[in-house]
CHARMM internal coordinates of N, CA and C (Angstrom, degrees):
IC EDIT
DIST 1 N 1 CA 1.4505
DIST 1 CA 1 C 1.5232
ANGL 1 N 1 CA 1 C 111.11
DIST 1 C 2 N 1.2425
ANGL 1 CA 1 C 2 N 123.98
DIHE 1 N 1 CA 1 C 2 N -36.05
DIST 2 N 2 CA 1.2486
ANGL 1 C 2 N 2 CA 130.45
DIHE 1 CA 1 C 2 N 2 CA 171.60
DIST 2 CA 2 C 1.3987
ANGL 2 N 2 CA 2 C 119.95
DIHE 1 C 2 N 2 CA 2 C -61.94
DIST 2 C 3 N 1.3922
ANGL 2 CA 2 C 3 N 127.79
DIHE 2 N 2 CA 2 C 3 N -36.62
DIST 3 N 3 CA 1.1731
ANGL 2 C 3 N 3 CA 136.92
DIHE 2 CA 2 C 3 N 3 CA 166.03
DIST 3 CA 3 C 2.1995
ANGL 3 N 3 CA 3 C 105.35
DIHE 2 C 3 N 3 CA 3 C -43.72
DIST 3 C 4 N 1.5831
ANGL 3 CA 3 C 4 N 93.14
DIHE 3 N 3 CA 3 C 4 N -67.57
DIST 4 N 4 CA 1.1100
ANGL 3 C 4 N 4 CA 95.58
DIHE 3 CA 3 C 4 N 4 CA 178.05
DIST 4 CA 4 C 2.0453
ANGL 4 N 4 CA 4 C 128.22
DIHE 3 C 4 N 4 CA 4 C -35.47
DIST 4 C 5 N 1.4855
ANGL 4 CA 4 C 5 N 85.52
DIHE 4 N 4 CA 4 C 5 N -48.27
DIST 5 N 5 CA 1.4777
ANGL 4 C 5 N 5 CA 88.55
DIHE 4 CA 4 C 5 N 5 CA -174.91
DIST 5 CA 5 C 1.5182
ANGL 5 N 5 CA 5 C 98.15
DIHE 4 C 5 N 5 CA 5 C -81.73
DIST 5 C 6 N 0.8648
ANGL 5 CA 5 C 6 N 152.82
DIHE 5 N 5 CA 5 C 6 N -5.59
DIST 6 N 6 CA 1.6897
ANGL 5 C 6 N 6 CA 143.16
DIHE 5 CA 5 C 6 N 6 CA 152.06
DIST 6 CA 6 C 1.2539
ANGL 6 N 6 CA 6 C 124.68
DIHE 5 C 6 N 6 CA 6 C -83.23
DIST 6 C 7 N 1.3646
ANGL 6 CA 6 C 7 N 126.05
DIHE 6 N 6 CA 6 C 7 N -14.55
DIST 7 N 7 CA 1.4583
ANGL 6 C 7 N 7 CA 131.80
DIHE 6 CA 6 C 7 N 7 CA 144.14
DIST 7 CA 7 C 1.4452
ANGL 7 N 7 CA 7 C 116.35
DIHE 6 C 7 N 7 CA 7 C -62.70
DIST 7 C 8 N 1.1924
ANGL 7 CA 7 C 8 N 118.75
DIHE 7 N 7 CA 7 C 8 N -31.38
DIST 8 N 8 CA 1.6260
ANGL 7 C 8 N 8 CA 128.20
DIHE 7 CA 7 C 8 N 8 CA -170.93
DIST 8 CA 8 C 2.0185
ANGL 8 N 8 CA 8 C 88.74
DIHE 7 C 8 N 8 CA 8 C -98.37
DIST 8 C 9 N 0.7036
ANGL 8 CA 8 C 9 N 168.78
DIHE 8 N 8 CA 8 C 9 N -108.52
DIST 9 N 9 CA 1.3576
ANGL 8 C 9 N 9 CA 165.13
DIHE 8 CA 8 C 9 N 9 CA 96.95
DIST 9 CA 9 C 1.8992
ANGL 9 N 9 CA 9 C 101.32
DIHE 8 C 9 N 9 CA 9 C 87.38
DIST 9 C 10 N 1.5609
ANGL 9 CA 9 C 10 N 109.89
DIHE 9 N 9 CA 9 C 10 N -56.47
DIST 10 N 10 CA 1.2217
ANGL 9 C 10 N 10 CA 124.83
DIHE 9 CA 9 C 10 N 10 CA -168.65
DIST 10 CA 10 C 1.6001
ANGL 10 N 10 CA 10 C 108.35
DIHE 9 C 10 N 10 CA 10 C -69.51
DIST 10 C 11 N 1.8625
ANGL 10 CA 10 C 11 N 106.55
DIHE 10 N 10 CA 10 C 11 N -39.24
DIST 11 N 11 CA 1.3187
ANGL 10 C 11 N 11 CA 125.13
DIHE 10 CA 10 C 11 N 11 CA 172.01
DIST 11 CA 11 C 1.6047
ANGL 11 N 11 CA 11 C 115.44
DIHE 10 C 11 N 11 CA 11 C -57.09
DIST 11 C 12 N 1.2440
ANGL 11 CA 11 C 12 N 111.80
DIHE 11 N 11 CA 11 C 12 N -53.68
DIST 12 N 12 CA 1.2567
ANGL 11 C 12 N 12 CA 130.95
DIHE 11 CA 11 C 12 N 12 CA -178.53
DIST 12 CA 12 C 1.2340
ANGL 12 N 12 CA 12 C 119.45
DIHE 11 C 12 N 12 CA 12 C -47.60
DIST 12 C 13 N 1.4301
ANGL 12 CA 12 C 13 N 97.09
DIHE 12 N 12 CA 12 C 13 N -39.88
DIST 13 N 13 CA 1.8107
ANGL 12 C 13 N 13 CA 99.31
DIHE 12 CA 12 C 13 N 13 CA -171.12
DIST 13 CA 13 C 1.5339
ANGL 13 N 13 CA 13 C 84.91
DIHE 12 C 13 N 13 CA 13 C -106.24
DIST 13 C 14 N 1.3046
ANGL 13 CA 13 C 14 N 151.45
DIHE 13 N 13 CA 13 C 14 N -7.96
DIST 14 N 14 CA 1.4158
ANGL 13 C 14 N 14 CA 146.47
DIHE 13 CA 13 C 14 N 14 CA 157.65
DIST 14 CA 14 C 2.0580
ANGL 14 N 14 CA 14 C 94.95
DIHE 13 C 14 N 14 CA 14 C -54.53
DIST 14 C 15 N 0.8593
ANGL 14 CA 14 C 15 N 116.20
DIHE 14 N 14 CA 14 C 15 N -65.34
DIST 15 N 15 CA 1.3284
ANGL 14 C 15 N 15 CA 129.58
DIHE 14 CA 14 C 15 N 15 CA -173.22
DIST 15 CA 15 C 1.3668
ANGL 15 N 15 CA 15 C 108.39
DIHE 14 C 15 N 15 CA 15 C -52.39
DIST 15 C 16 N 1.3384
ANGL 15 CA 15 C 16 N 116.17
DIHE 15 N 15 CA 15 C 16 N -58.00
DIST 16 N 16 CA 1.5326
ANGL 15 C 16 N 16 CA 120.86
DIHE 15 CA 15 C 16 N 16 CA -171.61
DIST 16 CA 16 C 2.0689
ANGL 16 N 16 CA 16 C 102.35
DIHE 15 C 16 N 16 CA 16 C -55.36
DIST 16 C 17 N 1.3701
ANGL 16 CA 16 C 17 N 99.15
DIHE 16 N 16 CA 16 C 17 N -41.64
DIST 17 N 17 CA 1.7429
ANGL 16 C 17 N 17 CA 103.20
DIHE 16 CA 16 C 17 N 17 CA -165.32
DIST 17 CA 17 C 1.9650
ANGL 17 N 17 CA 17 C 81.57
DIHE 16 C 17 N 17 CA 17 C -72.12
DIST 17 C 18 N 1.1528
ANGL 17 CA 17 C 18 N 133.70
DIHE 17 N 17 CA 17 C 18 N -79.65
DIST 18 N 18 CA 0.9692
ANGL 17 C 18 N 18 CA 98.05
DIHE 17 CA 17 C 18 N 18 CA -177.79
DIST 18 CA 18 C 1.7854
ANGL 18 N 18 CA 18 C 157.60
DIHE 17 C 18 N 18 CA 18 C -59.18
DIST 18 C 19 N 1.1434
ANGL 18 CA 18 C 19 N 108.76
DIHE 18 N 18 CA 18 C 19 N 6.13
DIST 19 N 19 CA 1.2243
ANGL 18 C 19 N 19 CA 137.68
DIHE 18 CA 18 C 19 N 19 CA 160.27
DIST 19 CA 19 C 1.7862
ANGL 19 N 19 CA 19 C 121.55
DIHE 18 C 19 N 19 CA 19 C -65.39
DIST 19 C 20 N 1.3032
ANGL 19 CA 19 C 20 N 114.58
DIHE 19 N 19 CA 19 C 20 N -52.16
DIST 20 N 20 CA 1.4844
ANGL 19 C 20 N 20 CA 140.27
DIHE 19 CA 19 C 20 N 20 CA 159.75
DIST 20 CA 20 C 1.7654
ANGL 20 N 20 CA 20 C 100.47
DIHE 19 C 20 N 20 CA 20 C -49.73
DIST 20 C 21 N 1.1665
ANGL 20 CA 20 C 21 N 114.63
DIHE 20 N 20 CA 20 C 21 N -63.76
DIST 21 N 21 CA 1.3729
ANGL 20 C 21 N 21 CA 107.97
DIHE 20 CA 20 C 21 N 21 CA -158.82
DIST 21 CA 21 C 1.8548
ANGL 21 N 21 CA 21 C 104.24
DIHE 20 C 21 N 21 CA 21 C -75.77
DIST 21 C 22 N 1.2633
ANGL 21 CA 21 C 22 N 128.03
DIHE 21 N 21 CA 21 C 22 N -47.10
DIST 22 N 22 CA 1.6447
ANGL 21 C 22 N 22 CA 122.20
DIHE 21 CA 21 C 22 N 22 CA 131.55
DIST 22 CA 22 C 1.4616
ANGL 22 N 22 CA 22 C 102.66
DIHE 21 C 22 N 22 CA 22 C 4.92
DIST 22 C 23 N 1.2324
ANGL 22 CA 22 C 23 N 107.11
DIHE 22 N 22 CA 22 C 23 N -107.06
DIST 23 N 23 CA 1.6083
ANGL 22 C 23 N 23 CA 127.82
DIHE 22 CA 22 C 23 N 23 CA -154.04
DIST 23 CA 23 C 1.2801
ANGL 23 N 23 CA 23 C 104.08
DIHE 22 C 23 N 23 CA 23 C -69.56
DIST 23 C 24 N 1.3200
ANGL 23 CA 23 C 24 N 121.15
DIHE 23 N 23 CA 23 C 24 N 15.82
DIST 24 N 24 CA 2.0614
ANGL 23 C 24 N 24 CA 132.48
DIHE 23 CA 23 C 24 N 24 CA 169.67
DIST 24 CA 24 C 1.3626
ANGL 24 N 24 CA 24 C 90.31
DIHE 23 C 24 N 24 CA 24 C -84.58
DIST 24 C 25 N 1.6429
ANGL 24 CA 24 C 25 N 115.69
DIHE 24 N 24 CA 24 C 25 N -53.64
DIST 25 N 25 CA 1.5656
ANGL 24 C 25 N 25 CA 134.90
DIHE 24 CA 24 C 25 N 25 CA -146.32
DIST 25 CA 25 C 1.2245
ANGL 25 N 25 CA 25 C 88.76
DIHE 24 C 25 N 25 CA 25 C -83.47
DIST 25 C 26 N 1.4870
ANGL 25 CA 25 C 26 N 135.96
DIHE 25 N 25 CA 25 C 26 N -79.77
DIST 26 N 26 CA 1.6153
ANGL 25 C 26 N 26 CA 126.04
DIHE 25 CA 25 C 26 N 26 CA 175.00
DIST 26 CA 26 C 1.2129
ANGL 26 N 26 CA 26 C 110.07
DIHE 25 C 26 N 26 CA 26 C -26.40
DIST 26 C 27 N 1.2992
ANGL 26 CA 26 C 27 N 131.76
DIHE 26 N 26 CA 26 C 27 N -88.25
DIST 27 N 27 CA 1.4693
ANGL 26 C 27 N 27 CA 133.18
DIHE 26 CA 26 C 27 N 27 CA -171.76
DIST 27 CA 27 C 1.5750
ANGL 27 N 27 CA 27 C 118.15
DIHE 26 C 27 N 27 CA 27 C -19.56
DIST 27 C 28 N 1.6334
ANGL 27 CA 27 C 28 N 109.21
DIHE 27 N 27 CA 27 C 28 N -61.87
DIST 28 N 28 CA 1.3720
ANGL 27 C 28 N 28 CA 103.19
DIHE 27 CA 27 C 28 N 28 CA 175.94
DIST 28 CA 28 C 1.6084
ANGL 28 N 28 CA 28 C 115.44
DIHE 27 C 28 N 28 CA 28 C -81.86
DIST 28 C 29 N 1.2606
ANGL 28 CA 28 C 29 N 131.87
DIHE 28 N 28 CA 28 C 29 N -3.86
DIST 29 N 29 CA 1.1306
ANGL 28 C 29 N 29 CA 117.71
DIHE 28 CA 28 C 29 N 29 CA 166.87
DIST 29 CA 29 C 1.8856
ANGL 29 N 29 CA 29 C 102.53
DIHE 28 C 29 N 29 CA 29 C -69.86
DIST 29 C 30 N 1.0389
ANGL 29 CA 29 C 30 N 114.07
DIHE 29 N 29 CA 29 C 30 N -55.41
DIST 30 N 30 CA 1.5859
ANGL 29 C 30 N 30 CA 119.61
DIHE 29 CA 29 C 30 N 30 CA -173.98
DIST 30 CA 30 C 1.4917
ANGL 30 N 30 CA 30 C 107.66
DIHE 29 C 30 N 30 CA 30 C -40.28
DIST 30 C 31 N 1.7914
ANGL 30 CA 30 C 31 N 108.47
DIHE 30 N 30 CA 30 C 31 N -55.40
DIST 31 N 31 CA 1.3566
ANGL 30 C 31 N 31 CA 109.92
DIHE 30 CA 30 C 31 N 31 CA 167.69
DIST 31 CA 31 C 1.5878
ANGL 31 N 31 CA 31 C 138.01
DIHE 30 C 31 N 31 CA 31 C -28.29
DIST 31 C 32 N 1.7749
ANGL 31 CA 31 C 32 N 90.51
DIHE 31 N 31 CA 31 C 32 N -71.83
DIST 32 N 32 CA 1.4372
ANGL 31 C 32 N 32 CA 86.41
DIHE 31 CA 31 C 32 N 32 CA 153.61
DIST 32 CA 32 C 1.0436
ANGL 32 N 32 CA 32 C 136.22
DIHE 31 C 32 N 32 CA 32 C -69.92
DIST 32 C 33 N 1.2516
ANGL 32 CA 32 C 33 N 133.06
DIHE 32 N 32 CA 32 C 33 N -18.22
DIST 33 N 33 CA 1.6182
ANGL 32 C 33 N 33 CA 109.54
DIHE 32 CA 32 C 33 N 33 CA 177.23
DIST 33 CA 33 C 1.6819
ANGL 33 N 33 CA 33 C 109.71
DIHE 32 C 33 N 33 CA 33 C -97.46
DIST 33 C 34 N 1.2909
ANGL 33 CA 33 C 34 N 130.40
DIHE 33 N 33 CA 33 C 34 N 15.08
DIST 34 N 34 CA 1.4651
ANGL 33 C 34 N 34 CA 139.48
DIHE 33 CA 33 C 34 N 34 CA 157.34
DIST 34 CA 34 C 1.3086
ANGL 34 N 34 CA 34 C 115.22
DIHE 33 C 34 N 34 CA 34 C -73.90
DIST 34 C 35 N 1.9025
ANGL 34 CA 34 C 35 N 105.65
DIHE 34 N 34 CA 34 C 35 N -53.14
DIST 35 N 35 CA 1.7379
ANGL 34 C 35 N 35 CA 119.97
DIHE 34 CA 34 C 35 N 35 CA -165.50
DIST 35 CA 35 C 1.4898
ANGL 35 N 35 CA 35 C 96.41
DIHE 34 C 35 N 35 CA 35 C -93.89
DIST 35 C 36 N 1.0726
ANGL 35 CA 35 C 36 N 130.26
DIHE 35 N 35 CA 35 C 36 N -40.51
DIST 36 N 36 CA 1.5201
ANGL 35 C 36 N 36 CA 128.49
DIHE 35 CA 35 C 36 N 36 CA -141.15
DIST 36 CA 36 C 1.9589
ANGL 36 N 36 CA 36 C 107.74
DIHE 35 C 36 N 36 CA 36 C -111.52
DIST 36 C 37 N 0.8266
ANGL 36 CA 36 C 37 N 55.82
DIHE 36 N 36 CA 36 C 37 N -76.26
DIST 37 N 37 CA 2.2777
ANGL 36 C 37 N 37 CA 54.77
DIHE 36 CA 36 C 37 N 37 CA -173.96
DIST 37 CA 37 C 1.7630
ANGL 37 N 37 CA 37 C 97.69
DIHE 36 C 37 N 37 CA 37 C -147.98
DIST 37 C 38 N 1.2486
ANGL 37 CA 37 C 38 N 82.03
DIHE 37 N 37 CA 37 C 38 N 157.35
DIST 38 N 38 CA 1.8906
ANGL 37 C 38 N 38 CA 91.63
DIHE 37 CA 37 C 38 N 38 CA 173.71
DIST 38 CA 38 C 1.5502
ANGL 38 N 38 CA 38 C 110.43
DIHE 37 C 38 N 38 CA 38 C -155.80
DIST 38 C 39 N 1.1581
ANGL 38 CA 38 C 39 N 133.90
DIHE 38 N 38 CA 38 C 39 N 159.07
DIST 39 N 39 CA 1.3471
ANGL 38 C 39 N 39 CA 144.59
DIHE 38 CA 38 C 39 N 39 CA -164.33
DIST 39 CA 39 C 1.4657
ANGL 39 N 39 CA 39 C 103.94
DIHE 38 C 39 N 39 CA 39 C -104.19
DIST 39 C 40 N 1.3863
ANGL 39 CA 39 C 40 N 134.54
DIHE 39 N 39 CA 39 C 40 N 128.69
DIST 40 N 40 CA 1.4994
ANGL 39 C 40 N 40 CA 123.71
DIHE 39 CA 39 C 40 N 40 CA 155.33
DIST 40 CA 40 C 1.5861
ANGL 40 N 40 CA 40 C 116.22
DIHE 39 C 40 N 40 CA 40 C -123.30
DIST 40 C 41 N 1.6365
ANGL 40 CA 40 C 41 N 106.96
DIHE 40 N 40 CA 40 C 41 N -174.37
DIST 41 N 41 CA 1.3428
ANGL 40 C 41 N 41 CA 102.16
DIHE 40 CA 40 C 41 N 41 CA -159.96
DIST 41 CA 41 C 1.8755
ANGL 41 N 41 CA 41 C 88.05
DIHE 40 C 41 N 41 CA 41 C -117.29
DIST 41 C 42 N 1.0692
ANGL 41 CA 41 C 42 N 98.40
DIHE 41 N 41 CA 41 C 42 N 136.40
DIST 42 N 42 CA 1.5572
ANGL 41 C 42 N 42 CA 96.18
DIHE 41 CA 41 C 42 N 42 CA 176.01
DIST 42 CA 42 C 1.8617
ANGL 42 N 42 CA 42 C 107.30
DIHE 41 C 42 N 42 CA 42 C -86.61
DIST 42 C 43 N 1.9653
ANGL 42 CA 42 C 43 N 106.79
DIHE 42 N 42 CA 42 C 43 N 129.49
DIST 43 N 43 CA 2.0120
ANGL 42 C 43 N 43 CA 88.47
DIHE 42 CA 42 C 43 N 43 CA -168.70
DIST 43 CA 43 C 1.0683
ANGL 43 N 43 CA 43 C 95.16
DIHE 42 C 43 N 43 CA 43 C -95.65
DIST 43 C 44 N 1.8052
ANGL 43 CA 43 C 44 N 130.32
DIHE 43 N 43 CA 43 C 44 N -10.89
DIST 44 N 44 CA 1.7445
ANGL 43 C 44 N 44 CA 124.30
DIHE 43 CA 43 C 44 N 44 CA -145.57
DIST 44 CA 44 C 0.9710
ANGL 44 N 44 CA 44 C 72.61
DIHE 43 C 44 N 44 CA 44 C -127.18
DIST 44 C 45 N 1.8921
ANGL 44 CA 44 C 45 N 94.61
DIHE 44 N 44 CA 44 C 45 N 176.80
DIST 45 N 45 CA 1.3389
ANGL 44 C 45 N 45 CA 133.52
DIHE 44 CA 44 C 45 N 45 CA 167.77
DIST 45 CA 45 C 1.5231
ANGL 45 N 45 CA 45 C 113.08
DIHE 44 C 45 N 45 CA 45 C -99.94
DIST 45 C 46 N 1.5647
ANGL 45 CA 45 C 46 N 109.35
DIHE 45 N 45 CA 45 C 46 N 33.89
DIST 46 N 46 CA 1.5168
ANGL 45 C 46 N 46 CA 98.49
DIHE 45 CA 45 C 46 N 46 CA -168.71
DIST 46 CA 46 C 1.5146
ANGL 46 N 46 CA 46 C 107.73
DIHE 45 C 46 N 46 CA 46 C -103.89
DIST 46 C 47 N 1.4992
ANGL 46 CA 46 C 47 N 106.97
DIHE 46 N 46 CA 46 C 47 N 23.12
DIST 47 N 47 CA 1.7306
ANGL 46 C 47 N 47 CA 102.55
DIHE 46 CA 46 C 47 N 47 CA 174.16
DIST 47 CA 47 C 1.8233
ANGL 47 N 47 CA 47 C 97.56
DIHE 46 C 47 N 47 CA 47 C -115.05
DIST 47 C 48 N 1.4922
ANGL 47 CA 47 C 48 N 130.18
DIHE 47 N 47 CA 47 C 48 N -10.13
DIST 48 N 48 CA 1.2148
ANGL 47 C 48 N 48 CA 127.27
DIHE 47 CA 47 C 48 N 48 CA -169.86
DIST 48 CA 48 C 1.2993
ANGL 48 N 48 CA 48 C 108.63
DIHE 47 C 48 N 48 CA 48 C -25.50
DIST 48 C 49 N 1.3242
ANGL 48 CA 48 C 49 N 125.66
DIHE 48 N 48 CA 48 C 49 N 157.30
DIST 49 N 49 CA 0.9557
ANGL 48 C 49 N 49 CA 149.02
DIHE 48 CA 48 C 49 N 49 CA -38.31
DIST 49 CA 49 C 2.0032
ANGL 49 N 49 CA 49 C 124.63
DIHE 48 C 49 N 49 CA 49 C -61.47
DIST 49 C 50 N 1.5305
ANGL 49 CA 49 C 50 N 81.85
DIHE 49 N 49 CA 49 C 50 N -19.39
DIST 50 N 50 CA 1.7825
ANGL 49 C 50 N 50 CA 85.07
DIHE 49 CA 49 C 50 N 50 CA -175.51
DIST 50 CA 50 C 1.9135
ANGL 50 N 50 CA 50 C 107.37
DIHE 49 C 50 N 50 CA 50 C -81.49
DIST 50 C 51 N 1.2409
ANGL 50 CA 50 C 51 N 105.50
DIHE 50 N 50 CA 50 C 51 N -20.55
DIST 51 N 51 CA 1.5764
ANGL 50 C 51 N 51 CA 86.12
DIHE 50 CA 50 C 51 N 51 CA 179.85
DIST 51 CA 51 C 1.1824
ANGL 51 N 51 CA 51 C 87.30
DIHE 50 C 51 N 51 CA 51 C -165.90
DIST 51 C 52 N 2.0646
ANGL 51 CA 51 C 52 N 109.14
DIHE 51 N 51 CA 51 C 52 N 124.53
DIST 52 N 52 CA 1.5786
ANGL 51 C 52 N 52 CA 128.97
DIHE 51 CA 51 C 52 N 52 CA -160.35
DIST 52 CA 52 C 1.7392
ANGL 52 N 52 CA 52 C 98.57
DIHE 51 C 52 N 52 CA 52 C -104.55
DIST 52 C 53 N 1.6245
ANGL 52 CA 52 C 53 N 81.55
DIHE 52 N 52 CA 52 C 53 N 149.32
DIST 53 N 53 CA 1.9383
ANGL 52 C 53 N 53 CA 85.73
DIHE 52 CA 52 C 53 N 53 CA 166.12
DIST 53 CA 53 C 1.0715
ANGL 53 N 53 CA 53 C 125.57
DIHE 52 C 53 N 53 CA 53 C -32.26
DIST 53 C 54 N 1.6003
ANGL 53 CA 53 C 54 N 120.71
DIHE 53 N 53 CA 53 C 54 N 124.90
DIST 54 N 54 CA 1.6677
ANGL 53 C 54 N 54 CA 118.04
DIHE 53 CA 53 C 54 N 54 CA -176.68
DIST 54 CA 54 C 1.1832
ANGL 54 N 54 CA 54 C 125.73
DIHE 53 C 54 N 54 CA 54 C 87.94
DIST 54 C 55 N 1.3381
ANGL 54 CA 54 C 55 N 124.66
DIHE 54 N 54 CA 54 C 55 N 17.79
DIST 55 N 55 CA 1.5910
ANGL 54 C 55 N 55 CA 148.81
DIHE 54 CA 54 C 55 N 55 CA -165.26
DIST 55 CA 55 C 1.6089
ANGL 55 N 55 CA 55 C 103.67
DIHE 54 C 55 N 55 CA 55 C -88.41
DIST 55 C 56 N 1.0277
ANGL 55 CA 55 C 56 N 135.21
DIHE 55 N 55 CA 55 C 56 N 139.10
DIST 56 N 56 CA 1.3994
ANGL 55 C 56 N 56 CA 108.08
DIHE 55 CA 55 C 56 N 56 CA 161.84
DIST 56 CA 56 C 1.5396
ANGL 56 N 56 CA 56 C 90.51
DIHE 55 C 56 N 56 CA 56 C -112.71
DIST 56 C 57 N 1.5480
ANGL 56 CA 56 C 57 N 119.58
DIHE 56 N 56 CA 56 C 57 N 164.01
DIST 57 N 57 CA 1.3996
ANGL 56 C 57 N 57 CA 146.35
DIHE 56 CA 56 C 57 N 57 CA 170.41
DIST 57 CA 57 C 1.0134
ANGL 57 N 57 CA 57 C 129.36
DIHE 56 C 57 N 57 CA 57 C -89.76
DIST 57 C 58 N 1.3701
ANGL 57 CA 57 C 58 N 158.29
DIHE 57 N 57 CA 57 C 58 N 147.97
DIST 58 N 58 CA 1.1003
ANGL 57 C 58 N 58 CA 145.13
DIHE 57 CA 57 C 58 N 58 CA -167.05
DIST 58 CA 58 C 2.2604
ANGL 58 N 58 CA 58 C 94.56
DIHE 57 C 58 N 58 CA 58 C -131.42
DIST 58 C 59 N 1.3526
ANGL 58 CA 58 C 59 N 117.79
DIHE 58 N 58 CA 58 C 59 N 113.79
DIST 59 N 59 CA 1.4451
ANGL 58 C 59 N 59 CA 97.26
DIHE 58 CA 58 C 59 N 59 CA -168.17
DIST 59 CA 59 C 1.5935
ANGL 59 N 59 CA 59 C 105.78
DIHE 58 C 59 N 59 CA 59 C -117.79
DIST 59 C 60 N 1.3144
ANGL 59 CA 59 C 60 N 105.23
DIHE 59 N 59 CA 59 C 60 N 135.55
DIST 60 N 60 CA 1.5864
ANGL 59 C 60 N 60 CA 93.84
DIHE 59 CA 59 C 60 N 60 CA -176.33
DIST 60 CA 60 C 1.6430
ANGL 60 N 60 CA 60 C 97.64
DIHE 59 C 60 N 60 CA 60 C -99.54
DIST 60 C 61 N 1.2319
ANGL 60 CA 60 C 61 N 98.33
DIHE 60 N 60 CA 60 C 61 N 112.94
DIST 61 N 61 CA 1.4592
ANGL 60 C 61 N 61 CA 102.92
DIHE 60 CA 60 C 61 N 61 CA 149.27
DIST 61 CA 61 C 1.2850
ANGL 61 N 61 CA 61 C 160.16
DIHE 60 C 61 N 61 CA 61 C -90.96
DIST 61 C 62 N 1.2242
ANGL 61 CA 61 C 62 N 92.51
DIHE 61 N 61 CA 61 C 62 N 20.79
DIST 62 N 62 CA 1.3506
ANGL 61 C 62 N 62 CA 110.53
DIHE 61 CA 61 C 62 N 62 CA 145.82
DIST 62 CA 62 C 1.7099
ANGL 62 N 62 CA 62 C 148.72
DIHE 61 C 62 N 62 CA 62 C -91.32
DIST 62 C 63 N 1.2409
ANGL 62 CA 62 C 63 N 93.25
DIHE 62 N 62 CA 62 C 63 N 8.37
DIST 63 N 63 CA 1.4974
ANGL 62 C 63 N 63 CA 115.75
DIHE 62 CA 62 C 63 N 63 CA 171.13
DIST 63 CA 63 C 1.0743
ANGL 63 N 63 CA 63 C 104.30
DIHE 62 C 63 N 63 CA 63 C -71.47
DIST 63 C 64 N 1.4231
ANGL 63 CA 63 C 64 N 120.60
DIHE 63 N 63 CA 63 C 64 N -48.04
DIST 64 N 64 CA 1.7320
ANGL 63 C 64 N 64 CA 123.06
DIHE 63 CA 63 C 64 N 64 CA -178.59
DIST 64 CA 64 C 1.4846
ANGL 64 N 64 CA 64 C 119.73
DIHE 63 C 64 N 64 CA 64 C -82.81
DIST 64 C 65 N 1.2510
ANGL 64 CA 64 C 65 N 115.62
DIHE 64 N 64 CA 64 C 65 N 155.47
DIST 65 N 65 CA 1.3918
ANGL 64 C 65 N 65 CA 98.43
DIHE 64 CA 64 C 65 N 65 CA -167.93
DIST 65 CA 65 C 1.6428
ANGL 65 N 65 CA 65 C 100.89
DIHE 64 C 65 N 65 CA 65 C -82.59
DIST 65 C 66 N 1.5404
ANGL 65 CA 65 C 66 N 105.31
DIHE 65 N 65 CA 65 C 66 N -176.27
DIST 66 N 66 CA 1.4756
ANGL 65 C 66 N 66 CA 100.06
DIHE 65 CA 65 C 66 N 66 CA -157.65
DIST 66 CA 66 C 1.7593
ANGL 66 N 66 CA 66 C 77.91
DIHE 65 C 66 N 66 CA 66 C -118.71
DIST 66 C 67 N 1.2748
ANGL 66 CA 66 C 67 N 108.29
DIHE 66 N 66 CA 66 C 67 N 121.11
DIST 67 N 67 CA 1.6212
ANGL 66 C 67 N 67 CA 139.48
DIHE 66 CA 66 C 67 N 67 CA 145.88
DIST 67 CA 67 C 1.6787
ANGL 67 N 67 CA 67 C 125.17
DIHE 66 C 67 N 67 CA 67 C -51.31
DIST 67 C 68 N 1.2573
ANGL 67 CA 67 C 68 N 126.56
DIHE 67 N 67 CA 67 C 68 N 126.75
DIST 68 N 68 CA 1.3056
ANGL 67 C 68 N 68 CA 107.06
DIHE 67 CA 67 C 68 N 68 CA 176.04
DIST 68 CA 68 C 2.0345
ANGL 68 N 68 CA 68 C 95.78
DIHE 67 C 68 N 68 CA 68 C -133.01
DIST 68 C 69 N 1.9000
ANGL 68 CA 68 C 69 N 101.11
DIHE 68 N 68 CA 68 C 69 N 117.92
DIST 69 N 69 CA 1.5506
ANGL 68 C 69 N 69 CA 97.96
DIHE 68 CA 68 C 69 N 69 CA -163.49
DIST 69 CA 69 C 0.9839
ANGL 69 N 69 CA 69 C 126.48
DIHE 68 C 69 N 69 CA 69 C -52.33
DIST 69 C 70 N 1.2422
ANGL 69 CA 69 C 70 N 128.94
DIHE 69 N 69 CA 69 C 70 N 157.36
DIST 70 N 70 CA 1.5186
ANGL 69 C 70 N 70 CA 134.81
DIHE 69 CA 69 C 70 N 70 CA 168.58
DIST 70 CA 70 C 1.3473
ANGL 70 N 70 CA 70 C 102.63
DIHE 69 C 70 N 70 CA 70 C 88.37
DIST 70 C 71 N 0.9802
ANGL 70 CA 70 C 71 N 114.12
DIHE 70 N 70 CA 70 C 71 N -0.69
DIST 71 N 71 CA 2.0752
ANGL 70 C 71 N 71 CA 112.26
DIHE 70 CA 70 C 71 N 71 CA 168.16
DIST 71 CA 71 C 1.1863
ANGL 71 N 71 CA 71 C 117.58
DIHE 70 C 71 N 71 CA 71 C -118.40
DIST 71 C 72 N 1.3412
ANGL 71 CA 71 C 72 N 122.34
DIHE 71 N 71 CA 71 C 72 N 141.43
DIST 72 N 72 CA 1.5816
ANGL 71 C 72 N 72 CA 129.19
DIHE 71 CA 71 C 72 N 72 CA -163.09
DIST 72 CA 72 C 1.7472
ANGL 72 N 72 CA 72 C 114.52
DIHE 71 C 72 N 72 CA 72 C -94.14
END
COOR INIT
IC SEED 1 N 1 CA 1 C
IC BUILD
């Protein structure tokens, strides 16, 4: 029976380490594309001639300064 619960135990913490390294990779993807730059999709035609329906953007955000809400 002991075997069992250290096979199940061994899994667990097999699972947990990969779980962590996951949610390393999410986190900094989110990061960067919150703090750092992000891509959008243009839906209108209200930038014609410099950038047409269906364009995507490339935006650096870091040109602007970085805001943190609810503080003035």
């Amino acid at each position: 029976m002991s075997e069992t619960s250290d096979r199940k135990s061994a899994k667990m913490l097999s699972w947990l380490k990969n779980a962590r390294a996951y949610l390393l990779i999410i986190l900094t993807i989110v990061i960067l594309r919150s703090v750092i730059a992000d891509q959008y999709h243009v839906p209108t035609g209200s930038m014609i001639p410099t950038i047409h329906v269906g364009d995507r953007i490339f935006v650096n955000k870091m040109a602007y300064r970085l805001r943190i809400p609810l503080t003035s």
